[in-house]
C-alpha positions, 0 to 999 in steps of 0.5 A, spaced: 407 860 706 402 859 711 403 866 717 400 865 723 401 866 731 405 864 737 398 863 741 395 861 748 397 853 749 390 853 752 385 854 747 390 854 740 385 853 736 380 859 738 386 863 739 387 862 731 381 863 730 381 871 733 387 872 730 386 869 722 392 865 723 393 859 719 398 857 722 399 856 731 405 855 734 405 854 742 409 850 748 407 843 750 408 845 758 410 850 762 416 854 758 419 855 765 419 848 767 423 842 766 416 837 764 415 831 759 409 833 755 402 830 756 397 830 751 393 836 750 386 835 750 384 839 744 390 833 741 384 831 736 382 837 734 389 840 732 390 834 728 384 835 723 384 843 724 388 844 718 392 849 721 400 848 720 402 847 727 410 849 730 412 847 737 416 850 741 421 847 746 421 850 753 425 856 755 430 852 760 433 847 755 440 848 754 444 842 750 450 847 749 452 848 757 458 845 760 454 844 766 451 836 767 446 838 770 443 842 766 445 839 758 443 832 760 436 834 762 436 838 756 437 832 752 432 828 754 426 834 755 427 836 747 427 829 745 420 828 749 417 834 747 419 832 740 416 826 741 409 830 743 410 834 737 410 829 732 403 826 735 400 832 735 402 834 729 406 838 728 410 840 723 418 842 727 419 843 734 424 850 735 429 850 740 434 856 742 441 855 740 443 856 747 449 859 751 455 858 755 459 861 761 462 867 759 470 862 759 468 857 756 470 856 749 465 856 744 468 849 741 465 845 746 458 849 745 458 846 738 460 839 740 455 839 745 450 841 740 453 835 736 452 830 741 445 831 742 443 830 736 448 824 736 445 821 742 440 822 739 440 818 733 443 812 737 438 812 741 432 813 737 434 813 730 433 822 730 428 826 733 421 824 732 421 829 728 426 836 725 429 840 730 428 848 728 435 851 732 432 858 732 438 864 733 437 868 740 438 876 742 442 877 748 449 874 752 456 874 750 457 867 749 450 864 745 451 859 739 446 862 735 446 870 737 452 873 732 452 869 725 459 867 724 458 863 732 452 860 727 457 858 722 460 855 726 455 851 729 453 849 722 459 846 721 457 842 728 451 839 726 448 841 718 450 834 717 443 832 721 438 834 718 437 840 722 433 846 720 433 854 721 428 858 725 430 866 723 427 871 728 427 878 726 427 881 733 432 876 736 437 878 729 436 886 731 436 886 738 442 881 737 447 886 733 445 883 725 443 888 720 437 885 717 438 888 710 441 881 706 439 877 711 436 872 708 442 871 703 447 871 709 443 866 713 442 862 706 450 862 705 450 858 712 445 854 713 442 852 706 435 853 709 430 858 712 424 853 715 420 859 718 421 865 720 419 868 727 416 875 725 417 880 731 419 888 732 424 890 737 422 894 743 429 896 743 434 898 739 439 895 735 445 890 737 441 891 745 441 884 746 434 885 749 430 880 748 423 884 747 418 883 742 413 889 739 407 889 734 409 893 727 407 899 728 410 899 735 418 897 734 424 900 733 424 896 725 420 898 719 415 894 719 417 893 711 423 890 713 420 884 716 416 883 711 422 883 706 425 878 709 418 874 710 418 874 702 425 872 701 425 867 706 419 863 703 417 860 709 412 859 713 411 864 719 410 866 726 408 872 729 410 871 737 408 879 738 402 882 743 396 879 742 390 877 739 388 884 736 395 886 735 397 879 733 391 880 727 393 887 726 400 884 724 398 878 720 394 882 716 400 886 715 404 881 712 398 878 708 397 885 704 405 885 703 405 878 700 
């Protein structure tokens, strides 16, 4: 189990350094923008860093909308921030399971999220490298926000090899008890390949989307890492940094 932090995609390697983290995860672009992913100049350095390095997709792609305009893009920038990732490095690029419009019906979501990974098995034979379908706080038509839409979304797509990101904050905020979580997300996904370790700002079932440090939220910092230990997994706090970010990786390593 390698524990780090989501940290500034300008200077990874020193914010890695000031927080203790032995994993980074970071954007390739702008996580507002529609861009491919250039090299980084820092790329060699990562390489050889011996540090465990996530990728996350950027925040606007949805492969799960009805909207053309919006899901074919998707498409393309995961696939072309998937290839960045895996020439960096990287172990996984995470990605938000998305939403729809609050009539659509939920079934085309699933198959959207189907085809993408379809498509992209025909056009390149998969992803460069696996695709992590994180789990979201908010809206009333998300994939991935209530456990029986990700049931159903697993049944759409487990057969691709695809893999879990669990967030805490995001389970919490989204209306999910976090007691047995794990187990519960187990019995529907088979794996948990890394967890997002974040306290929540608001109250539960809040659908906000607002991560805290430890000591600073509305979940009981043991929980988290509760469920960090049951996982198993590598994580990644994406909470306020650095010296909070520290603060929680410490937190995680004395309850390990």
């Amino acid at each position: 189990m390698a524990i780090g932090a989501h940290v500034k995609s300008d200077d990874p390697l020193q914010w890695a350094k000031e927080t203790g983290a032995e994993a980074v995860q970071f954007f390739l672009t702008d996580p507002q923008a529609w861009e491919k992913p250039q090299a980084p100049h820092f790329s060699d350095a990562i390489r050889t860093s011996g540090l465990t390095v996530y990728i996350h997709a950027p925040y606007r792609i949805n492969v799960a909308t009805t909207n053309n305009r919006i899901r074919i893009p998707s498409r393309k920038l995961l696939a072309q921030h998937a290839s960045g990732a895996k020439e960096i490095g990287a172990k996984a690029i995470i990605v938000h399971g998305g939403h729809l419009n609050e009539a659509d019906d939920p079934a085309i979501g699933f198959d959207n999220w189907r085809k993408t990974f379809e498509y992209a098995k025909n056009d390149a034979g998969g992803f460069a490298l696996p695709v992590l379908i994180e789990n979201t706080a908010g809206g009333t038509n998300a994939m991935a926000r209530r456990f029986d839409r990700l049931a159903q979304l697993w049944d759409a797509v487990g057969d691709y090899g695809v893999g879990f990101c669990l967030d805490t904050c995001h389970a919490f905020a989204g209306g999910e008890e976090l007691d047995g979580i794990v187990d519960r997300v187990m019995a529907i996904t088979g794996r948990i390949d890394l967890v997002h370790a974040n306290n929540s700002r608001d109250a539960f079932d809040s659908g906000a989307d607002r991560h805290a440090n430890f000591d600073a939220g509305t979940i009981d910092p043991a929980a988290i890492a509760d469920i960090c230990r049951a996982a198993g997994s590598d994580v990644i706090v994406e909470t306020p940094g650095p010296d909070g970010q520290a603060a929680d990786i410490d937190y995680l390593r004395g309850s390990s």
